[in-house]
N, C-alpha and C positions, 0 to 999 in steps of 0.2 A: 827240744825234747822235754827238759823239765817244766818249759811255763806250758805243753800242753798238757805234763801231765798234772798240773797244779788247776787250769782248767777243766780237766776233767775232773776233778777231786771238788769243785765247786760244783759241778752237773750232781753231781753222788751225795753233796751236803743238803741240796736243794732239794731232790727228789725224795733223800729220807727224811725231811721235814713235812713235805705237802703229803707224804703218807703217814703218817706219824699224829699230822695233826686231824689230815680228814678221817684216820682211824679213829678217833677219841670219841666221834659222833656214832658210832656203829652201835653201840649198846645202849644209848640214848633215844635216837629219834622214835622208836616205833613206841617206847611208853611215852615219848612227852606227846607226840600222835590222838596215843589214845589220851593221854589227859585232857586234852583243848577238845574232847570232841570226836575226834574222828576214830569211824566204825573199821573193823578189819580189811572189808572190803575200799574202802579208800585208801587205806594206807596204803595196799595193793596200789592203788592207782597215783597215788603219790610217786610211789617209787617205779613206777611204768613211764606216768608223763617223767620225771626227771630225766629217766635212762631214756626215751625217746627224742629229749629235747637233746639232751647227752650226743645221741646218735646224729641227728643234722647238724648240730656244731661239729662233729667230727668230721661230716664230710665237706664243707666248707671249709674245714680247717686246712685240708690236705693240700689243696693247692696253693692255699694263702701263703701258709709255713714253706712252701718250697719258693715261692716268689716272692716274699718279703721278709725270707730270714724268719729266727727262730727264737729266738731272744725275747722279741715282743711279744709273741705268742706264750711264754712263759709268763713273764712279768705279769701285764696288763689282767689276764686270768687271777692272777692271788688277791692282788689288790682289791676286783668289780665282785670275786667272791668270801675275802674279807668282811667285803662290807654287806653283804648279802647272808653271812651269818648270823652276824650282830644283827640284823634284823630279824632274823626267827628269834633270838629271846622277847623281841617286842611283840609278839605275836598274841592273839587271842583267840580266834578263831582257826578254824581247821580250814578253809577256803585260803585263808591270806599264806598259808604255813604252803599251801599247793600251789600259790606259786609263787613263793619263793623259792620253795625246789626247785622248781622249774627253772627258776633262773637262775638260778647256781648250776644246776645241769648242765645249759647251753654255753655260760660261760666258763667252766671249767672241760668242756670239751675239745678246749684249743690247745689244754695243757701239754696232755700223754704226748699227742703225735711230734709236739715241738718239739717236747724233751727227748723221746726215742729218736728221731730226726737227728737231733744234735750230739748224742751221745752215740750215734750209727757213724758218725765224721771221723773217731777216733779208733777204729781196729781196720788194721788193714787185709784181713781174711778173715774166713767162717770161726774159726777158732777163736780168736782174740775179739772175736763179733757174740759168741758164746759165753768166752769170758766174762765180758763188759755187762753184758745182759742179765747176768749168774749173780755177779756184785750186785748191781742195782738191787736185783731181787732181793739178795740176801739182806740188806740194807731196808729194804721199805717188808720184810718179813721182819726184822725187826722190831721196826716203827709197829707192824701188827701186831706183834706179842704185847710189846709191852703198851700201844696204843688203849686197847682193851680194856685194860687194867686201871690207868689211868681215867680215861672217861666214866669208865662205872664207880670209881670212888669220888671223883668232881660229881658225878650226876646225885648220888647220896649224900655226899658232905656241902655242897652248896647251890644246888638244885641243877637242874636242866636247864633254865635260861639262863643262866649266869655260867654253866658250862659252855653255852653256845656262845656265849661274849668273851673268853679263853679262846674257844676255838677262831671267832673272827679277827681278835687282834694278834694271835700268832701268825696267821696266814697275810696279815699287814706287812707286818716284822720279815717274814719270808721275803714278802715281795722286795722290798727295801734292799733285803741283802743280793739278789737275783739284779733290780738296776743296777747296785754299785758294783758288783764283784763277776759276774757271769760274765762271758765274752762269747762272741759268736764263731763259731767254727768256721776256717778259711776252710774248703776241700783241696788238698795237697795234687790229688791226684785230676791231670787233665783230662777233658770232656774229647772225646773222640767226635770229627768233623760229623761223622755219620752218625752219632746216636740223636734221638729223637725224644722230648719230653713224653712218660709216657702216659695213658690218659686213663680214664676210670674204667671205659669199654675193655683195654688190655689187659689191668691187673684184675680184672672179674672173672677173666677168660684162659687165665695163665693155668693150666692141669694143678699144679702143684702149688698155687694158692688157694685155687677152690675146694683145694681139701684142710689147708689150714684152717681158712674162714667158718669153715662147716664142722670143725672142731672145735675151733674158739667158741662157738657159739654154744656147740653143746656142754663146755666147760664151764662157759658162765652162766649158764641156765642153769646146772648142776649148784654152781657157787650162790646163786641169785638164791634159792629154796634155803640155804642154809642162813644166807643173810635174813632172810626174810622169819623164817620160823624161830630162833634161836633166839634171838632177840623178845618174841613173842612170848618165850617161857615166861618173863616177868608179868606179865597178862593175865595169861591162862594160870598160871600155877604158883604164881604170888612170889617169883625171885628174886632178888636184888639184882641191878644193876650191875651190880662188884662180882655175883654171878655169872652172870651171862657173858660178863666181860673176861671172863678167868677161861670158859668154854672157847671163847675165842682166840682167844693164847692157847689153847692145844691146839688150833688149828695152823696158828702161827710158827709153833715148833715143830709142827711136820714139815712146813716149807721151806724152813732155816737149815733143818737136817737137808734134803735133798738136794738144795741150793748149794750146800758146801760142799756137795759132792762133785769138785769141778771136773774130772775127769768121764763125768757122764758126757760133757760137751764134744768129746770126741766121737760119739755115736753119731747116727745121720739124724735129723729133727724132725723128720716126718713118722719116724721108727718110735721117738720118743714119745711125740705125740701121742702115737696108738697105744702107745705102754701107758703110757699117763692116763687116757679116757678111761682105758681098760680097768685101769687102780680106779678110778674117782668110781665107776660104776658100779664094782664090787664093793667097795666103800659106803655109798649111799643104800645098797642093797641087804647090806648086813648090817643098816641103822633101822632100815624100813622093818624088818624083820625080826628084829632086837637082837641079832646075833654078838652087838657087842656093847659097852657103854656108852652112852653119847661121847664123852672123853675121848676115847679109843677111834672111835668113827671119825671124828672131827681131827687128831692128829693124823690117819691116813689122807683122809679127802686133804687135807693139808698138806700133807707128802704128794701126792700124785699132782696136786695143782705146782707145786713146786717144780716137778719133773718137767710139765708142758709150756710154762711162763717163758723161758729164757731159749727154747726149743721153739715156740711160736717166733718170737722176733726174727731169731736164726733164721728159719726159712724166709721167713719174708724178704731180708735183706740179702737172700742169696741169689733169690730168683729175679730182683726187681735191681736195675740200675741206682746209682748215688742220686742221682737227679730226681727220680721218684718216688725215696723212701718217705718223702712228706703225706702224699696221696698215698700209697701202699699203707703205714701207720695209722692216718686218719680213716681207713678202710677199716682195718684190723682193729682201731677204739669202736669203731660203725658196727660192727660184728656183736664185738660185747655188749656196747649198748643196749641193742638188740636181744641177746639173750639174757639181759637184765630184766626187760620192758615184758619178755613175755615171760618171763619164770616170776616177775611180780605181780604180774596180772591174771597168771593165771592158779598163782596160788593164793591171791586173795580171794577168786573166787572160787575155788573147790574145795578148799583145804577142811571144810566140817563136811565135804561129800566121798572125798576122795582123797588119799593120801597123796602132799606135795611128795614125796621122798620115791612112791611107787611112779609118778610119771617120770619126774627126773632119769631116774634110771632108766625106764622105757626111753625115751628122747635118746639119751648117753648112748646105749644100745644098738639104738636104730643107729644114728650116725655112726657108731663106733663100723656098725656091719658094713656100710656105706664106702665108706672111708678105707678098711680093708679093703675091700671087694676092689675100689679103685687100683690103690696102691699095686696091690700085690699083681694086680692084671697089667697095669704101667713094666713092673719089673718083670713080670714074663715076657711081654713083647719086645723089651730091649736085650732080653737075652736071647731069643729069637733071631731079632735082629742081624744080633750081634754071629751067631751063627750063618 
C-alpha cells in the first residue's frame, strides 16, 4: 500500500512538471512567431499542424501504450521533446519553427494517454478514479498559474530563445527523473476469461463516449480561441509578456478553485460535463460581448474547464474496461487535438472578419444542445424502461 502509494506520488511530481514546464512557452511562442517572421495566419497554422500531428501520435499511441506498457511512452516523449525545444531557440526562420512544432506535437502525443493510462491503475472505483484525476488537475492548474508568470518574465528578462533552452533542459531533467524513479503499474485486479481487447470501432460507438468526445472537443475549441488570442494581445496592443502571462494565471485560478472542490466528484460526469460547457459558453459570451473584464472572463472559462477535466476522464474510465483505457485516453487526447487544429486554424483566419469568441460560443452551443438532447432522451428511455 505505501510503495504504491509513493509511486503514485512520482506519477503526480512528473505530470506537475511536464505541465509546469510546457506552461512557460504559453505566453511566448505566438510573439517569438511573429518576430522570426511569421504572419497571423500561419501562426494559426503552426498551431493547427502541431495539434494535428498531436492528434495521430495520439491515436498510435493508444494501442502501443496498452501493449507495451506505459513507462516508455512517458520517458522517451520528454527526452525527443527536450531536445526538440532547444531547437526552436536556434531557429531563424518561420518555416524551420513549423516544423519543429510539428515535431514536438507528434512526439509529445504519446505522453497524456501513457500517464492517464497509468495513473487510471491506481483507483479502484468511480470515486477514487475522480479523486486521482482532481489531484492531477489541481497539481498541473498549478504548474498553470504559476507557469505563466514565469515564462513571461524569462521571455522579458532574457529573451525568447534562451527561454526555450530553460524550457528544453528542464523537460531533460524530467525525463531523467521519470527513467530512474517511475515504475510501471502491475493491474491488481484479474482479466476475466471473457473480456475482449477492445478496439477503436467500439469506443467510437459507445452512447456515452460519444457524448464525451463531442464535448471534449467543444472545450477545447473553446480553450484553443483563448490560447490563441491572448497571447496575441502582446501583438496587437503592445503588452508584455509578464502581461499576458499574469491573464493566464486568472485563468489558472479558476481551475484550482473548482478542482479543490473534491466533493463535486460525487456527481455523475456526464452532468458535470453539461454544467461545465454550459459555464465555459456563458463565459466566452460575456467576453465577446464585453459584459465583463478579460480578468473576470478568463477565471470562469477557468472555473468551468476545471469542472469538466477530471469529469472527462471519469467517464471514460467508467465505461471502457482496464485493458482499453490506453486506446480510450489516446482517443480522448485525439479529440482535443482536434479541437485545437480547428479552433487554431480557424481563428487565424477569420479573426480581422469575424469574432473568434462569437464562433466559439456558437460551436460550445451547438454541441452543448446536442449533447442535452442526447442525454436527457438516454435517461427517459431508461426510466421508461424501467417502468
Amino acid at each position: 500500500m505505501r510503495e504504491a502509494t509513493t509511486d503514485k506520488l512520482h506519477i503526480f511530481i512528473v505530470m506537475f512538471f511536464v505541465s509546469l514546464i510546457m506552461s512557460i512557452q504559453s505566453p511566448i511562442f505566438t510573439p517569438y512567431a511573429a518576430k522570426i517572421g511569421a504572419s497571423s495566419v500561419l501562426i494559426g497554422i503552426m498551431l493547427s499542424v502541431a495539434s494535428l500531428a498531436n492528434l495521430t501520435g495520439n491515436l498510435i499511441a493508444g494501442p502501443l501504450v496498452d501493449r507495451f506498457g506505459k513507462k516508455l511512452f512517458i520517458m522517451l516523449p520528454l527526452f525527443v521533446s527536450g531536445t526538440l525545444f532547444i531547437a526552436h531557440a536556434l531557429v531563424s526562420d518561420a518555416a524551420s519553427l513549423l516544423i519543429l512544432r510539428t515535431l514536438n506535437g507528434f512526439s509529445l502525443a504519446f505522453l497524456i494517454p501513457a500517464a492517464l493510462a497509468l495513473l487510471s491503475g491506481y483507483a479502484a472505483n468511480s470515486q477514487q478514479q475522480g479523486k486521482n484525476m482532481a489531484v492531477n488537475g489541481i497539481l498541473g492548474t498549478i504548474a498553470s498559474i504559476i507557469a505563466p508568470l514565469i515564462g513571461g518574465q524569462l521571455g522579458a528578462l532574457i529573451g525568447y530563445a534562451n527561454t526555450y533552452y530553460v524550457i528544453g533542459l528542464a523537460l531533460i531533467l524530467t525525463a531523467l527523473y521519470t527513467a530512474y524513479l517511475l515504475k510501471e503499474r502491475e493491474v491488481i485486479v484479474k482479466k476475466r476469461r471473457t473480456s475482449r481487447p477492445v478496439n477503436f470501432i467500439q469506443l467510437l460507438t459507445m452512447p456515452n463516449l460519444y457524448i464525451v468526445f463531442i464535448t471534449g472537443f467543444a472545450m477545447m475549441y473553446i480553450h484553443g480561441v483563448i490560447i490563441y488570442e491572448v497571447p496575441y494581445l502582446t501583438v496587437e496592443k503592445g503588452l508584455s509578456t509578464a502581461t499576458t502571462g499574469q491573464l493566464f494565471s486568472f485563468m489558472g485560478i479558476g481551475t484550482f478553485l473548482s478542482l479543490s472542490l473534491f466533493f463535486i466528484n460525487r456527481f455523475n460526469p456526464i452532468n458535470r460535463l453539461i454544467f461545465g460547457l454550459f459555464g465555459m459558453c456563458m463565459s466566452i459570451f460575456a467576453l465577446f460581448n464585453a459584459l465583463l473584464s478579460l480578468s473576470l472572463a478568463l477565471f470562469l472559462l477557468g472555473f468551468f474547464f476545471g469542472i469538466m477535466m477530471p469529469a472527462m476522464a471519469t467517464a471514460v474510465t467508467d465505461a471502457v474496461p482496464s485493458e482499453g483505457h490506453g486506446r480510450a485516453f489516446g482517443i480522448m487526447s485525439a479529440v482535443y487535438s482536434f479541437g485545437m487544429i480547428i479552433s487554431s486554424f480557424v481563428t487565424g483566419i477569420i479573426r480581422d472578419v469575424v469574432s473568434p469568441y462569437f464562433v466559439a460560443f456558437s460551436i460550445g452551443m451547438l454541441v452543448l444542445t446536442v449533447v442535452g438532447y442526447t442525454w436527457f432522451r438516454g435517461l427517459q428511455s431508461a426510466r421508461d424502461d424501467g417502468y
